[in-house]
C-alpha positions as CSV (number, residue, x, y, z in Angstrom):
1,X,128.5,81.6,127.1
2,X,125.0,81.1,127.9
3,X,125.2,82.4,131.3
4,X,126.8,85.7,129.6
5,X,123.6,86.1,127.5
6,X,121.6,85.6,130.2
7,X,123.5,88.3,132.8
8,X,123.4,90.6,129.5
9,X,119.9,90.2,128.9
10,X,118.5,90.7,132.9
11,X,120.9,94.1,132.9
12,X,118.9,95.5,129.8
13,X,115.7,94.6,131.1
14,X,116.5,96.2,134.8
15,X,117.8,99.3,132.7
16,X,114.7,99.3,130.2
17,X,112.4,99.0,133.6
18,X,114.9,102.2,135.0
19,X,114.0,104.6,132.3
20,X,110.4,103.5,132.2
21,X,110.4,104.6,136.1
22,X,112.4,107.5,135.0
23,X,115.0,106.6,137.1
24,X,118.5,107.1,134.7
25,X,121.8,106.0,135.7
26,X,124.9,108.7,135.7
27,X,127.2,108.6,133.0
28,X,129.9,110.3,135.2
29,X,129.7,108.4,138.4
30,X,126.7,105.4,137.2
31,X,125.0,106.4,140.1
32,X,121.0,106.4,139.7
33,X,119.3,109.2,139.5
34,X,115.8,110.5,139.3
35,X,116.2,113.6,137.5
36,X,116.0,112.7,133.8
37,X,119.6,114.2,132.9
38,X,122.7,112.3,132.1
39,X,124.4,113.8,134.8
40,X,123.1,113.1,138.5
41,X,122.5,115.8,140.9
42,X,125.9,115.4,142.7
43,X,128.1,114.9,139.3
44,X,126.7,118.6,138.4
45,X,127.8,120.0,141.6
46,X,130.8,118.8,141.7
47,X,131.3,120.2,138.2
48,X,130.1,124.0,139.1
49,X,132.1,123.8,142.1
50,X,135.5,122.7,140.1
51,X,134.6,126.2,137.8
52,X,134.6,128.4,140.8
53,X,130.5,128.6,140.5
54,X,127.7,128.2,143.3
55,X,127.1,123.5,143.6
56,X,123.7,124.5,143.2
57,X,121.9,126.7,140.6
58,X,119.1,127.3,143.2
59,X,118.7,126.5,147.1
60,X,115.5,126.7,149.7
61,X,114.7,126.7,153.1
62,X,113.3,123.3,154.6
63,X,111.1,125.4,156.6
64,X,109.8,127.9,154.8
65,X,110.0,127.1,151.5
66,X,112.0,130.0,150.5
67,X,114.3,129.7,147.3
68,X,117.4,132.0,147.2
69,X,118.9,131.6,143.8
70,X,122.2,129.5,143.4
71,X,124.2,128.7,146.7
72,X,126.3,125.9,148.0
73,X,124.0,125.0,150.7
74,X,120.0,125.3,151.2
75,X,118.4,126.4,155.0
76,X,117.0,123.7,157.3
77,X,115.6,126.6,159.3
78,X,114.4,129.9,158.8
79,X,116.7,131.5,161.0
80,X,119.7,129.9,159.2
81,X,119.0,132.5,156.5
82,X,118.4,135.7,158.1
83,X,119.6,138.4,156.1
84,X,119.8,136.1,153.1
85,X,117.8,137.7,150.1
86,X,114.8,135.4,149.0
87,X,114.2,135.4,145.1
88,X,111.2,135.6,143.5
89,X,109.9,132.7,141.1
């Protein structure tokens, strides 16, 4: 019982050191994630993509820097998005 207490106690303090890092673990999957929701980055995607919408409510360009609103994949290069129509912030 002891050793129980003990395994308990060293999971809360890992998870209290987590959130002070702002690192939070997914309630979906109980992946960690960095982004300060409930819901990692890859849990969200997965859930627009099941509702017919874009896995990403915004995507860039690697190269450029570029953002073109919601999209199911960024740009590594700035050829890759020729024609593609960059939004403004």
């Amino acid at each position: 019982m002891n050793r129980a207490l003990e395994r308990l106690a060293e999971a809360q303090r890992e998870s209290d050191a987590e959130l002070a890092r702002g690192i939070i673990r997914c309630h979906e999957c109980g992946e960690l994630d960095a982004s300060k929701s409930r819901t990692c980055q890859g849990c969200r995607a997965d859930y627009r993509a099941s509702e017919g919408l874009p896995r990403y409510e915004a995507v860039f360009c690697s190269d450029c820097g570029g953002g073109f609103g919601p999209g199911d994949h960024g740009f590594s290069h700035c050829g890759s998005h020729l024609g593609a129509q960059e939004v403004e912030d």
